[in-house]
Residue, then its C-alpha position, 0 to 999 in steps of 0.5 A: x768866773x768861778x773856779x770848777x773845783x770850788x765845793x761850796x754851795x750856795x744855799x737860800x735860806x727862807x723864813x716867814x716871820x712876825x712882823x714884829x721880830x723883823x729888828x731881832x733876826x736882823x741882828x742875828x744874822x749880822x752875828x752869825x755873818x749872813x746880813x744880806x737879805x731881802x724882806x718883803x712884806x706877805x700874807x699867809x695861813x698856817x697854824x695861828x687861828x683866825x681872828x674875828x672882828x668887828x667894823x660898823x657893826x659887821x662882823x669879819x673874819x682875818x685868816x690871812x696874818x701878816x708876816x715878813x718873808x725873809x730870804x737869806x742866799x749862803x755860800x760862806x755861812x752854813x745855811x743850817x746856822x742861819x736857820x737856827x739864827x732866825x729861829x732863835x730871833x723869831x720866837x716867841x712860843x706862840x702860834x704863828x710864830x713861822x717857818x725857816x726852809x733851806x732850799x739848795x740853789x743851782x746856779x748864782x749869776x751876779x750881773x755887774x761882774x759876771x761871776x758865777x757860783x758862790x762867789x756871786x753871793 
């Protein structure tokens, strides 16, 4: 189990990506010691216009991008360097580029061995 005195905190930090940029952030968490993440691939709107297109002859509208939602739990890096690793990886200057949050996470359990607190990141 973890130590009462232990001050660090684990930290999730989440990031909607282009799917493209997934290989860059990647590598910036590995160089700034953070590469355990979770990818899943999602679906959203934001800031980036809706595109139009057409398909047999009828025409559609797509206002759901696809993006990569990258989670990133932190106990021994500073959440805020991994925010600005994805960051600097991520973008390209344009709309739809996406977004980084860092949420503060109550309790971490890990199952095999039953630690608890940052020591189960």
């Amino acid at each position: 189990m973890s130590d009462e005195s232990d001050d660090r905190e684990v930290k999730l930090v989440t990031a909607f990506i282009r799917p493209d940029k997934l290989g860059e952030v990647k590598t910036g968490l590995v160089d700034v010691g953070a590469p355990s993440i979770t990818v899943t691939n999602v679906s959203g709107r934001g800031s980036q216009p809706a595109k139009k297109g057409q398909w047999r002859g009828e025409e559609y509208t797509v206002d759901l991008h696809s993006k990569v939602k990258v989670e990133c739990y932190v106990a021994d890096v500073p959440a805020e360097e991994v925010a600005e690793a994805i960051v600097e990886a991520a973008k390209t200057g344009d709309p739809g580029d996406g977004k980084v949050f860092i949420t503060p996470v109550e309790e971490a359990y890990q199952i095999r061995t039953g630690t608890t607190g940052p020591d189960a990141v």
